[in-house]
C-alpha positions as CSV (number, residue, x, y, z in Angstrom):
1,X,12.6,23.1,7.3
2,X,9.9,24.9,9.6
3,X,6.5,23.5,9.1
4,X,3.9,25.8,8.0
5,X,0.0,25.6,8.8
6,X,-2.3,23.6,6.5
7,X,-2.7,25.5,3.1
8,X,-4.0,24.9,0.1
9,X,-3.1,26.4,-3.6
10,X,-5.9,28.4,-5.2
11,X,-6.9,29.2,-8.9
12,X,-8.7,31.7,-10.5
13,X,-10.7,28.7,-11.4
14,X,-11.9,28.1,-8.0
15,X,-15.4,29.3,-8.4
16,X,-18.2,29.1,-6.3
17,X,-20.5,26.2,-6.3
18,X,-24.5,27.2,-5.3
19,X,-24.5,24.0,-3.2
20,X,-22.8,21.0,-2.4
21,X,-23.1,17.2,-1.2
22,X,-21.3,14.1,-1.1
23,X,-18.5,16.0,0.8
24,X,-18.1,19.2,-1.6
25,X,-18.3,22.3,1.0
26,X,-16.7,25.8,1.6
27,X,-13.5,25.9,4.1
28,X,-12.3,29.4,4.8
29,X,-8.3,28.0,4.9
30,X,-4.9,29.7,4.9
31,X,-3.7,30.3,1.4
32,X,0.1,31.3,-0.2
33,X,-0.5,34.9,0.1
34,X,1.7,37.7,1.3
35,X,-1.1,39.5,3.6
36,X,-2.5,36.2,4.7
37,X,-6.0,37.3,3.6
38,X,-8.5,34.0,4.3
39,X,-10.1,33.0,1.3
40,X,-13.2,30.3,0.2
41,X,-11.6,26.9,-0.6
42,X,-14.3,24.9,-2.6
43,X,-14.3,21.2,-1.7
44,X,-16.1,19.7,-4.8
45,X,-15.8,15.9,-3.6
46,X,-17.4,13.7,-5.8
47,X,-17.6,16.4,-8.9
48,X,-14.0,15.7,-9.1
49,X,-13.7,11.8,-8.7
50,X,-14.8,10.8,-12.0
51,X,-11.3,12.8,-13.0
52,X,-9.2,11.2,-9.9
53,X,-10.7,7.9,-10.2
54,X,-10.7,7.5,-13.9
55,X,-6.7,8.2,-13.8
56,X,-6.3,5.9,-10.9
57,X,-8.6,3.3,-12.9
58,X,-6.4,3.5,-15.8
59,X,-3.0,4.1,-14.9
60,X,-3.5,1.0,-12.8
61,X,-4.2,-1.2,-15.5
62,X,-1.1,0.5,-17.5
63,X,1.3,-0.2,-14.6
64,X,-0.3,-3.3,-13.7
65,X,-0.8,-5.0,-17.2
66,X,2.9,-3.8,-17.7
67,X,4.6,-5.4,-14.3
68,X,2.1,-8.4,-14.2
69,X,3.5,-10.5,-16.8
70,X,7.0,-9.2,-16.2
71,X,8.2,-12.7,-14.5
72,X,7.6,-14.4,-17.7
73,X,8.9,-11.6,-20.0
74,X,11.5,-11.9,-18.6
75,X,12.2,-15.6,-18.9
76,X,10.9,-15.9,-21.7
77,X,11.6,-12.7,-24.1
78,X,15.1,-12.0,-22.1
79,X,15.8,-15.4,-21.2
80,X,17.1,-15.1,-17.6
81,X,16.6,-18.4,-15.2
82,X,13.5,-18.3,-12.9
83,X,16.1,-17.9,-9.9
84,X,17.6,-14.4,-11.3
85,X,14.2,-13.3,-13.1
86,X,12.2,-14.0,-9.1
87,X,14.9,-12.3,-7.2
88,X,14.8,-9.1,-10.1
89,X,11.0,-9.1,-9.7
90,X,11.1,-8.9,-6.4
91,X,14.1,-6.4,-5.9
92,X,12.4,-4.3,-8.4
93,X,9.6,-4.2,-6.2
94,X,11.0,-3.8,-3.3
95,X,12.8,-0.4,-4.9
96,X,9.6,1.0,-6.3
97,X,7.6,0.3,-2.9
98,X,11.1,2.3,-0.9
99,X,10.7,5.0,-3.4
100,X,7.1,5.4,-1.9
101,X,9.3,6.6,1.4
102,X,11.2,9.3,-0.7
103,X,8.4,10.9,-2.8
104,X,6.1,11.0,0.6
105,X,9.3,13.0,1.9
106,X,9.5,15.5,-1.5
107,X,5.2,15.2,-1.5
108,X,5.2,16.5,1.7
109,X,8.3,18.9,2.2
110,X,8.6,20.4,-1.1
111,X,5.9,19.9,-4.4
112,X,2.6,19.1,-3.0
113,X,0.3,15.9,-4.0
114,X,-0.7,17.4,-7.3
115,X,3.1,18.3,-8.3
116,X,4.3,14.8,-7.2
117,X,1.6,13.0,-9.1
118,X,1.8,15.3,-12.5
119,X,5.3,14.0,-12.7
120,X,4.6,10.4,-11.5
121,X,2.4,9.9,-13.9
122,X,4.5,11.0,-16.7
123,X,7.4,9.1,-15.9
124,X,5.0,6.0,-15.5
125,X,3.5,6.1,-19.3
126,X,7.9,7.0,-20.5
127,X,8.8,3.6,-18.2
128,X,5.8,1.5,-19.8
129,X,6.9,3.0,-23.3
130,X,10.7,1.7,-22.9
131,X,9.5,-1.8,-21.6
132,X,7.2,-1.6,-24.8
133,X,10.5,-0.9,-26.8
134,X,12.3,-3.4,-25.4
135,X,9.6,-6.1,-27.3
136,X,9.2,-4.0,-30.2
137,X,12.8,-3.5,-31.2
138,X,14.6,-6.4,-32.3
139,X,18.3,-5.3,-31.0
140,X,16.6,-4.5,-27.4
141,X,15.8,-8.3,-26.8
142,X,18.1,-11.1,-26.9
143,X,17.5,-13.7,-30.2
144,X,14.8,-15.8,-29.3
145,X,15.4,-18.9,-27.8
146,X,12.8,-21.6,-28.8
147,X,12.7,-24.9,-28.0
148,X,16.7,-24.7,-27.4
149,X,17.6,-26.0,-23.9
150,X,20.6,-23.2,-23.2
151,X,19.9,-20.0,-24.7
152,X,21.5,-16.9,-25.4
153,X,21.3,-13.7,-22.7
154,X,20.6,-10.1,-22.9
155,X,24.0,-8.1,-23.6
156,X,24.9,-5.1,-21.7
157,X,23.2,-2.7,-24.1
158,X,20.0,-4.3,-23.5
159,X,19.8,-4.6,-19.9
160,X,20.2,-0.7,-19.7
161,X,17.6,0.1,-21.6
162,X,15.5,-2.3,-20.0
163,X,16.7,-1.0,-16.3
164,X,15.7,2.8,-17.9
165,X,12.4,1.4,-18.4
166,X,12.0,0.1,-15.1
167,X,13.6,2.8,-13.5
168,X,11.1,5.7,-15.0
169,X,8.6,2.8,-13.2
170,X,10.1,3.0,-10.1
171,X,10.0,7.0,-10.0
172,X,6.5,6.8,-11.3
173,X,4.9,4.0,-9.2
174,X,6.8,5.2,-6.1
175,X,5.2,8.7,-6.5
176,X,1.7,7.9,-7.4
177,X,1.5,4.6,-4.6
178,X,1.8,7.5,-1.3
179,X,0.0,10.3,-2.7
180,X,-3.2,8.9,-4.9
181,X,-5.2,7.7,-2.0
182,X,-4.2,10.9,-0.5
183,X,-5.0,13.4,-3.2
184,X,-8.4,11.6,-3.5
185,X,-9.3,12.4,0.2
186,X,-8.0,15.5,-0.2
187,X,-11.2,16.3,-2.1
188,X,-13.3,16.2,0.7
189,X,-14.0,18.3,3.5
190,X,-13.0,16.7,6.5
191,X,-14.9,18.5,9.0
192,X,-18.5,18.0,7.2
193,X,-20.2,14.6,7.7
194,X,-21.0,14.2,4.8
195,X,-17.3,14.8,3.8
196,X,-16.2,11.8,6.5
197,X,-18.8,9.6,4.4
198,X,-17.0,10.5,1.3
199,X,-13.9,9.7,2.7
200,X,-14.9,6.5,3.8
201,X,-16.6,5.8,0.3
202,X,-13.2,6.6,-1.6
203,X,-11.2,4.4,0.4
204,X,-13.7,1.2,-1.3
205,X,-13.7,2.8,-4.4
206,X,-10.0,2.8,-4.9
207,X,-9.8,-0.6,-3.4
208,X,-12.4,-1.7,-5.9
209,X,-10.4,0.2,-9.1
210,X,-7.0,-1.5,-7.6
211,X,-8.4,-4.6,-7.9
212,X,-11.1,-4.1,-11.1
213,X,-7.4,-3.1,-12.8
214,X,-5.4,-6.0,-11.3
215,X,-8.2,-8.7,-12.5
216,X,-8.2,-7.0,-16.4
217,X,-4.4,-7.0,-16.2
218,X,-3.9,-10.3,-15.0
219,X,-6.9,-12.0,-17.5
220,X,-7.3,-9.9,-20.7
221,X,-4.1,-8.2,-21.2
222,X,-2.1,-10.9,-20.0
223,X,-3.8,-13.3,-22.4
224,X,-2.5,-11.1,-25.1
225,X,1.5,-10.6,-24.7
226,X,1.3,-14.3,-24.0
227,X,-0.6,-16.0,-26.6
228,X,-0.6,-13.2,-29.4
229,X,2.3,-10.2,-29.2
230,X,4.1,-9.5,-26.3
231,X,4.2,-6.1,-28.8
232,X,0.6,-5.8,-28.9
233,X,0.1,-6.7,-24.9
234,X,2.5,-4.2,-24.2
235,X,1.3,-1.6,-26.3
236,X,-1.9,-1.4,-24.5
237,X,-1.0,-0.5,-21.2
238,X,1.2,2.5,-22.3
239,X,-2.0,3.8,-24.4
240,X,-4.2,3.4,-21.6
241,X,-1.6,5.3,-19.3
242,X,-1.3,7.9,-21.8
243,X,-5.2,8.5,-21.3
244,X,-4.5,8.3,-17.6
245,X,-2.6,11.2,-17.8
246,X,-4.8,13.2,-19.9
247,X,-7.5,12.4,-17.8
248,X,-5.7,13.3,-14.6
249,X,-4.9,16.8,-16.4
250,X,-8.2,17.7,-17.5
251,X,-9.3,18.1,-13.9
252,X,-6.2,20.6,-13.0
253,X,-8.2,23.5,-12.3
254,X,-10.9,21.8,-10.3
255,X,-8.7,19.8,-7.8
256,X,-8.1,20.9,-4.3
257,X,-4.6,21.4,-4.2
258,X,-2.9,20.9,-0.5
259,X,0.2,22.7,-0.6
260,X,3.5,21.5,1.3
261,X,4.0,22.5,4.6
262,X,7.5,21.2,5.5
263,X,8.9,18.4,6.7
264,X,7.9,16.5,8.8
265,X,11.0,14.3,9.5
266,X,12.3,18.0,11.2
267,X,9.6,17.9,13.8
268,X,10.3,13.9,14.7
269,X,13.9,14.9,14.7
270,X,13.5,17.9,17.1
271,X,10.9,16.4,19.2
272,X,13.8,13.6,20.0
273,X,16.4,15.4,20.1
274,X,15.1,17.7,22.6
275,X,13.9,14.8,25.1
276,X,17.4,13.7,24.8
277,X,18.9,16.8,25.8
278,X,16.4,16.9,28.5
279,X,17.2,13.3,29.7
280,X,17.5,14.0,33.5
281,X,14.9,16.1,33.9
282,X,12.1,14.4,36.6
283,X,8.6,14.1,34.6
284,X,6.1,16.7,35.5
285,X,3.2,15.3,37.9
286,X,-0.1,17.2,35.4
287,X,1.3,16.4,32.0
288,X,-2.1,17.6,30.6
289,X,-1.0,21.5,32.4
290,X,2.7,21.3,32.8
291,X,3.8,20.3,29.4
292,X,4.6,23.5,27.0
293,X,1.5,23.3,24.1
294,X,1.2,26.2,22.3
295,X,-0.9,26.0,19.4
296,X,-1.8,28.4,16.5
297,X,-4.7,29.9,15.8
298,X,-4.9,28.5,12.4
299,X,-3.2,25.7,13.3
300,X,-6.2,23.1,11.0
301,X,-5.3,19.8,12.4
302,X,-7.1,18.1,15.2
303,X,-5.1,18.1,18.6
304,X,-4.2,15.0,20.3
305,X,-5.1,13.5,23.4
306,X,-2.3,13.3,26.0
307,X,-1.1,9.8,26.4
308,X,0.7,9.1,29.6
309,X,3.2,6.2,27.1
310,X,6.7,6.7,26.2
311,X,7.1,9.2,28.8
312,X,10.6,9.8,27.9
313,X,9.6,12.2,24.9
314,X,7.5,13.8,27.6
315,X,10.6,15.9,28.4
316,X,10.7,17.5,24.9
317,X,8.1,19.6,26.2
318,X,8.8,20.9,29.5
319,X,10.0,24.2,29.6
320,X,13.1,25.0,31.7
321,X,14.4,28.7,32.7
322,X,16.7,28.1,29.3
323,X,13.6,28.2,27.5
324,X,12.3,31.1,25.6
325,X,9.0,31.8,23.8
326,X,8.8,34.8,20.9
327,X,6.0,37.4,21.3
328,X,3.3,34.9,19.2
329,X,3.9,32.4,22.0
330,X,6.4,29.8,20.1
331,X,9.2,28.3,21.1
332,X,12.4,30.8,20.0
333,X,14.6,27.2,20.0
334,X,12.0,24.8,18.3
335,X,15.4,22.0,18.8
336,X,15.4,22.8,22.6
337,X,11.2,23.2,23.0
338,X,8.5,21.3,21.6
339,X,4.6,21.3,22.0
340,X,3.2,18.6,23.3
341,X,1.2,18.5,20.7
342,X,4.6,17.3,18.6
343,X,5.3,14.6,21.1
344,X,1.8,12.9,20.9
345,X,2.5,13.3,17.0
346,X,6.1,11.3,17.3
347,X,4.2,9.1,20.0
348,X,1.9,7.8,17.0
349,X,4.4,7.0,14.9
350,X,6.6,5.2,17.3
351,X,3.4,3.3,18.6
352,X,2.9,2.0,14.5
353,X,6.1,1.1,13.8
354,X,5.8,-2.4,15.7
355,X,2.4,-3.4,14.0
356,X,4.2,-2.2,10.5
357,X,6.7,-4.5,11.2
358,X,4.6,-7.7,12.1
359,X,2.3,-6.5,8.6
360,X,5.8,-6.1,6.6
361,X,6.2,-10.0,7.6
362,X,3.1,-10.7,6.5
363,X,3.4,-9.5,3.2
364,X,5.6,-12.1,2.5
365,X,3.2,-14.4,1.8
366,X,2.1,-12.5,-0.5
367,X,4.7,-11.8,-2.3
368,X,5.3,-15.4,-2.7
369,X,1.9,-16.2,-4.0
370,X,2.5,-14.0,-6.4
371,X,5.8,-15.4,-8.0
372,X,5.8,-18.7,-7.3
373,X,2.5,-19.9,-8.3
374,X,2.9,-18.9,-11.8
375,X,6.1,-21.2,-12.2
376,X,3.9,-23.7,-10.7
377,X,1.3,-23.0,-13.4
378,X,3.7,-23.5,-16.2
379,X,4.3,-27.3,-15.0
380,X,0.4,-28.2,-14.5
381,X,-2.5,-28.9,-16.4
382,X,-3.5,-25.5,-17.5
383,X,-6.4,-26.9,-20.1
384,X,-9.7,-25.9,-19.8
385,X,-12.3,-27.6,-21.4
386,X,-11.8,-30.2,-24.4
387,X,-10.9,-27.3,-26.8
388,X,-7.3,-27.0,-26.2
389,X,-7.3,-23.8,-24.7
390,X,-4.3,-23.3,-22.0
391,X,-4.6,-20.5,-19.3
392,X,-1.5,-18.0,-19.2
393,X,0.1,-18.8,-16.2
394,X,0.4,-15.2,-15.3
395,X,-3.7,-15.3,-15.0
396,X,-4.1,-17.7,-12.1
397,X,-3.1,-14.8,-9.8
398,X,-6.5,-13.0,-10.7
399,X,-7.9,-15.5,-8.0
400,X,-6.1,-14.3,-5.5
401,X,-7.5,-10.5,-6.5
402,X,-11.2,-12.3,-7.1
403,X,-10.8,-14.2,-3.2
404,X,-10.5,-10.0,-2.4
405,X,-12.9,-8.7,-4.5
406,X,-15.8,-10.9,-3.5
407,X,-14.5,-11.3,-0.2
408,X,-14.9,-7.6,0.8
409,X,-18.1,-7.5,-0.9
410,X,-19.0,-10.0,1.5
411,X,-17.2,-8.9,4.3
412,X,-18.8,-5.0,3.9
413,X,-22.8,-6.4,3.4
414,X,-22.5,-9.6,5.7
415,X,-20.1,-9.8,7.8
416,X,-19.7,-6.5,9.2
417,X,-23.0,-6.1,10.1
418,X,-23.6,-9.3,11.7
419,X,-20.4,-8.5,14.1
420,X,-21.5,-4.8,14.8
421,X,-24.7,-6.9,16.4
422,X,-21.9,-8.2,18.6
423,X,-19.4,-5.7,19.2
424,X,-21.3,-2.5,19.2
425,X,-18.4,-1.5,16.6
426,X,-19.5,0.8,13.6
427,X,-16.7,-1.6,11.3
428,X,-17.8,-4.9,13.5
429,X,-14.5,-5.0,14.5
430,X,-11.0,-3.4,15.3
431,X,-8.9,-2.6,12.5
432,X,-5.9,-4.5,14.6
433,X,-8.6,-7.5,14.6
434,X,-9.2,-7.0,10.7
435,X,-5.1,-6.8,10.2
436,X,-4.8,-9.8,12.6
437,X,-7.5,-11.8,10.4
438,X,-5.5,-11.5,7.7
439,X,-2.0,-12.4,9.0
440,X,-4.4,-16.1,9.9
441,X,-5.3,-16.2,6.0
442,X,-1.7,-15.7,4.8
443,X,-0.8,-18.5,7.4
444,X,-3.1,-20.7,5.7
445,X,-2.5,-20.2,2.4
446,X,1.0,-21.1,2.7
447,X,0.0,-24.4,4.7
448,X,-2.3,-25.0,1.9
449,X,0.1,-24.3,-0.8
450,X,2.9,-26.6,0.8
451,X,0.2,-29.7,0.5
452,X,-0.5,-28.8,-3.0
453,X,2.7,-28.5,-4.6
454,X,4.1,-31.9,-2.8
455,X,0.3,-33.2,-4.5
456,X,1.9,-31.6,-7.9
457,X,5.0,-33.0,-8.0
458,X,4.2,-36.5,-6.7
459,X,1.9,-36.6,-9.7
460,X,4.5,-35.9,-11.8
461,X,7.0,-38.2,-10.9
462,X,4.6,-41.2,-10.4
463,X,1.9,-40.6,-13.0
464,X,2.2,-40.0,-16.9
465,X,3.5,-36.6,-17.6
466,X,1.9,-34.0,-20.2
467,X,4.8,-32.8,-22.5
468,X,7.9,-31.0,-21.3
469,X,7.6,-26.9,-20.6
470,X,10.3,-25.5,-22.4
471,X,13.6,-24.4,-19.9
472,X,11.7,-25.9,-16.8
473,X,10.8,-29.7,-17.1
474,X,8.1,-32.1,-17.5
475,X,4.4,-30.7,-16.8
476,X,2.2,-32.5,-14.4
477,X,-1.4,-33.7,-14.8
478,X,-2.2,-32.4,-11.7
479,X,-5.1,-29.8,-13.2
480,X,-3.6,-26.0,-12.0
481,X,-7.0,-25.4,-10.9
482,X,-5.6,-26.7,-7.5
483,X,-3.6,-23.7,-6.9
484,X,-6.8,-21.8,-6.9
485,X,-7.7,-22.4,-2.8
486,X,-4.2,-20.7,-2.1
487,X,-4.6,-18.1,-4.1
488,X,-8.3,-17.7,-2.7
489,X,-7.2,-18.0,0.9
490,X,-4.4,-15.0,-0.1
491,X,-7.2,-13.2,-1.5
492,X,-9.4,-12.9,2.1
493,X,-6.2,-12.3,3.8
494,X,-5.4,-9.3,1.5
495,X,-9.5,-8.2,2.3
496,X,-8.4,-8.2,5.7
497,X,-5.2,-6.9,6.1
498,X,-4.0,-4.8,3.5
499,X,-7.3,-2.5,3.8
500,X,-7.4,-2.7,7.3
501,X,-3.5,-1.5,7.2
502,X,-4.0,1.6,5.1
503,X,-7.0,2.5,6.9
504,X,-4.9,2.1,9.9
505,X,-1.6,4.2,9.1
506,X,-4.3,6.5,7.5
507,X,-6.2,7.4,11.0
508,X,-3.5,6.3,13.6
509,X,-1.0,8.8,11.8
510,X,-0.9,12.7,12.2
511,X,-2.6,14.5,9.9
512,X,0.1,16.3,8.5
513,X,2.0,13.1,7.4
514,X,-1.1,11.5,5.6
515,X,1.3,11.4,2.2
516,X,3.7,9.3,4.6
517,X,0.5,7.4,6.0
518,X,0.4,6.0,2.2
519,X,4.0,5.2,1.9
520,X,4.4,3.2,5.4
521,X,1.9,-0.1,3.6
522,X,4.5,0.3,0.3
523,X,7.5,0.7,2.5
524,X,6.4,-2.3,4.3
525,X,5.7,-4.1,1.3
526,X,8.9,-2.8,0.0
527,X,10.9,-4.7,3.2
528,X,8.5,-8.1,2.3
529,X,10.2,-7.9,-1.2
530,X,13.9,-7.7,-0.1
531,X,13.1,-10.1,2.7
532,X,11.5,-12.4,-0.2
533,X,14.7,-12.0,-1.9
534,X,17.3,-12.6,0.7
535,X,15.1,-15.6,1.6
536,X,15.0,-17.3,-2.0
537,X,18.5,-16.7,-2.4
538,X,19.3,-17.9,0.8
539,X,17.4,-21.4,0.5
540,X,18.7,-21.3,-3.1
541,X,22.5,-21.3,-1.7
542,X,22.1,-23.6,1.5
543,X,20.3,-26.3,-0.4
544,X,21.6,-26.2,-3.9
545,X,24.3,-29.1,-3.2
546,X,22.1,-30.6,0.2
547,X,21.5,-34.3,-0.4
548,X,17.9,-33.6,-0.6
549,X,18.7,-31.6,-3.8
550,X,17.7,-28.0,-4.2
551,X,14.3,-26.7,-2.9
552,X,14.0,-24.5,-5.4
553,X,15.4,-26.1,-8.7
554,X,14.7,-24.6,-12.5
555,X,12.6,-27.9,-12.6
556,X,10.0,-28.1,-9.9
557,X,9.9,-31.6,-10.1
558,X,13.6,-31.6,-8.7
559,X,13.0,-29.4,-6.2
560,X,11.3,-29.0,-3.3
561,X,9.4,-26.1,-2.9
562,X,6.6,-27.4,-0.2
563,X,9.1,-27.2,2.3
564,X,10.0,-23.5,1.1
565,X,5.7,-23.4,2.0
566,X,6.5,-25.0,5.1
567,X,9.5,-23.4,6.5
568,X,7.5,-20.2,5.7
569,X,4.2,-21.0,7.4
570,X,6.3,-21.6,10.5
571,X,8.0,-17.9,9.7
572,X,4.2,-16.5,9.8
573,X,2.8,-18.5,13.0
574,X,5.9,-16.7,15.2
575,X,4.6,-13.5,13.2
576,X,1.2,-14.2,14.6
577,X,2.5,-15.0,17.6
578,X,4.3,-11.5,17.7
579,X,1.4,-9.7,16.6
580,X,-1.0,-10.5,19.3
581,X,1.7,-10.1,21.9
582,X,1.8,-6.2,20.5
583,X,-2.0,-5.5,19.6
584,X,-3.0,-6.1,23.0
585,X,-0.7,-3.0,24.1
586,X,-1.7,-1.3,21.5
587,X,-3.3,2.6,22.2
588,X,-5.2,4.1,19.4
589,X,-5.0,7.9,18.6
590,X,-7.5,9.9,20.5
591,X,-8.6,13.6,19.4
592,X,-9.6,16.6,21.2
593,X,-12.8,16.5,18.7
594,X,-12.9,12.7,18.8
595,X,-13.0,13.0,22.7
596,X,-15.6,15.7,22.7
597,X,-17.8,14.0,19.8
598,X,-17.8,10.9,22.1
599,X,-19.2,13.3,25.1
600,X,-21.5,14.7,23.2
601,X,-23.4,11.5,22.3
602,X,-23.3,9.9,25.1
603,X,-24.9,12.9,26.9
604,X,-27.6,12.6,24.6
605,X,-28.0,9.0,25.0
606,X,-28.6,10.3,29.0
607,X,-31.1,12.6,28.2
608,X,-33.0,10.3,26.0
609,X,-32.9,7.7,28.8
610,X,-34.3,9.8,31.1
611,X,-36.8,11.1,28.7
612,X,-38.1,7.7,28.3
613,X,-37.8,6.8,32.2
614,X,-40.5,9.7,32.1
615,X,-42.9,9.1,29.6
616,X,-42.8,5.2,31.7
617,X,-43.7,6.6,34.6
């Protein structure tokens, strides 16, 4: 499908604001028209956030207070084992977060952001209203199972239904995960200042939402499907994403709306397979003149920089006598000729793809800390204070989202400017430095969390035990406030490098794949879930008859789960390893405007130097 130049849907709607700040301008743009007549696009930035981020506020804490307790629910309402209920949770997951790949694709090629999301969001609040059912109905949930030490499963009819629910979760979480963060930015005018500002300041705010949701999920909602009605918990995220979606509708006619422009999966395919047909053709000696690079004259996007790596692609750009161009100056074989501008565009993505795979690694760890943990909850001390009152196991992963919170707090007041001291750096440091950070923290939380869970179970098989946990075995006096440094640690790793990554895939990727930009962290998070998987069931199959006894046992006290930590801390010190090794190759993107705006100040700098050289002497 031939890519078209940016344009952006208009409504009669689209008035004219008197003036405009915090990133709302005018941008004369090419619209859907049959004449191609230019007309005013209003950027209204911050006018419309209160709609975008009041929708992403909510429909977080719908999906999030929906999918955080699942692990238990499941357990415990559907009565599965811990083994099959981890490795569903996590292949679940790993679906919605590869689903992020496919509605980037249909974002991008065919429906838009605002299309993609309008259905996302509906499907989300039909998925959280079937898991709702599932609780709700009596025949949609196995008999409960008590005290009973075998119990009776969900039959077939059940586990439909519940996969529907899911399902309409994975097609509305998979849509809204690429395109929200996009949509939001989409609101600003990129080329003002005070638009890049707004930018800047969205990317925190729906950092801060992500996490303000995750902490209500995981402390107030999960409170309530575990110590009063799974009914009533549930019921509350599906009303709130009902609101989400009539929030997100109310703002239809202000939004601005960024059409599709094609795939761009065509122009990385034609851009390889034209170098390969060119294969043995010498490289040219003046890339920067030689190479073919037409470009439009509404073409919107910034132009890239010519970057003398991967020099093979080079040849999808050199014109040949073969090669001819139509009147307007493009290429009448687009699968034979590219611009160069197309190979610097495939030359970013092939450049990301190893750091994407180091960060995919990463995310194992946290997609441990956020399974395991909580079965380590349910066999510690969860009192607090002398009132009796136990902590939902579920909750103890809010630390890990409070270690972020706080941390980039910290990190955006403190630390940041104390390194920019340093560095000369505008963010303090690198964003491979910040991702780099992180992969450190995730090493250390597993280290940590091996030590604490051979501390837990120690205690329990040497020291007075406080009752039995139902299905799992006898609870430790270890207090579960021990988990809390792990979780912490995961927390400042997350601060560091899962904003650092989306900032990263968001200014290192072309601009005309931003919805994919979104759905390369998911995707990534996606493998980390599968990988998680194959993992648990691997140890689960190699050790299960060992002499050592299974690492990871129903009952943690027969397991052996600190050497899982272990064997996965060594995992993330070769990642680290590997990461460094490709960071220090790494080239970031440079634009024409970049390069210009660079000149530009440091010409200025000159003349004030010299100005002041004057007024010395």
């Amino acid at each position: 499908m031939e890519r078209k130049p940016f344009e952006v849907e208009t409504t009669e709607d689209h008035k004219p604001y008197s003036a405009f700040d915090g990133g709302g301008s005018y941008l004369t743009s090419t619209v859907d028209s049959s004449d191609d007549e230019q007309k005013k696009l209003v950027y209204r930035g911050w006018k419309v956030m209160p709609y975008i981020i009041g929708n992403e506020t909510f429909e977080k804490i719908g999906i999030i207070g929906t999918l955080s307790n699942l692990l238990v629910y499941l357990t415990q309402v559907f009565n599965l084992k811990k083994y099959t209920a981890a490795t569903i949770i996590n292949a679940f997951s790993g679906t919605i977060n590869f689903g992020t790949f496919l509605a980037a694709f249909l974002c991008d090629t065919y429906f838009g952001r605002y299309k993609t999301l309008s259905v996302s969001v509906i499907a989300c609040f039909l998925g959280s209203l079937c898991i709702l059912l599932t609780a709700a109905v009596p025949g949609l949930h196995p008999t409960p199972c008590g005290t009973k030490s075998s119990c009776q499963g969900p039959n077939g009819g059940q586990i439909v239904f519940l996969l529907m629910g899911l399902s309409l979760l994975v097609v509305g979480a998979g849509g809204i995960r690429p395109c929200n963060l996009a949509f939001g930015a989409d609101q600003f005018n990129p080329k003002s200042e005070s638009g890049k500002k707004g930018i800047n300041s969205f990317f925190n705010w729906y950092f801060f939402t992500f996490t303000f949701a995750q902490i209500i999920s995981l402390t107030l909602v999960v409170y309530i499907q575990s110590n009063v009605s799974w009914t009533i918990g549930l019921s509350i995220p599906v009303g709130l994403m009902f609101l989400a979606c009539i929030i997100y509708f109310a703002g239809h006619n202000l939004y601005v709306k960024v059409k599709a422009s094609g795939s761009p999966l065509a122009g990385i395919a034609r851009v390889i397979a034209a170098a390969i047909k060119k294969r043995g053709l010498k490289p040219v000696k003046k890339p920067c003149s030689d190479l073919y690079n037409h470009i439009p004259l509404n073409y919107a996007n910034s132009t890239l920089k010519y970057s003398d790596q991967f020099r093979f692609l080079d040849k999808a750009a050199v014109m040949t006598p073969e090669d001819k161009l139509k009147p307007d100056g493009t290429a009448s074989d687009p699968w034979n000729l590219c611009t160069m501008q197309q190979v610097e565009e495939v030359k970013c993505i092939v450049r990301v793809i190893p750091i994407w795979f180091a960060c995919a690694v990463y995310y194992l760890a946290i997609t441990l800390q956020m399974t395991y943990p909580v079965f380590q909850a349910l066999q510690s001390d969860r009192r607090l204070g002398s009132g009796g009152f136990k902590i939902p196991s579920a909750t103890y992963v809010v630390f890990l989202m409070s270690g972020m919170t706080v941390f980039i707090i910290f990190y955006d007041r403190v630390l940041v400017p104390s390194l920019r001291r340093v560095t000369g750096l505008d963010n303090g440091i690198t964003l491979l430095q910040r991702i780099g950070s992180g992969i450190f923290f995730a090493l250390l939380s597993l280290l940590v969390s091996g030590f604490v869970e051979e501390r837990r179970r120690t205690i329990a098989l040497t020291k007075p035990t406080l009752g039995i946990e139902p299905r799992a075995g006898e609870i430790s006096s270890m207090s579960a406030m021990w988990l809390i440094p792990q979780l912490l640690l995961a927390g400042i790793a997350e601060a560091f490098a899962a904003i650092g990554q989306m900032e990263f895939y968001y200014k290192q990727f072309p601009e005309n794949m931003k919805s994919f930009a979104g759905s390369i962290f998911y995707v990534g998070a996606g493998v980390s879930s599968y990988l998680a998987s194959f993992l648990i069931s691997t140890v689960h199959k190699t050790t299960e008859h060992s002499p050592s006894g299974n690492w990871l046992a129903e009952d943690l006290n027969k397991g052996k789960l600190d050497y899982f930590y272990f064997m996965l801390t060594g995992l993330m010190f070769v990642n680290m390893g590997y990461f460094l090794l490709i960071a220090k190759f790494y080239r970031y993107k440079v634009t024409d405007d970049e390069e210009n705006s660079v000149i530009k100040i440091n010409e200025e700098e000159a003349k004030l130097h010299q100005q002041q050289n004057k007024n010395h002497v």
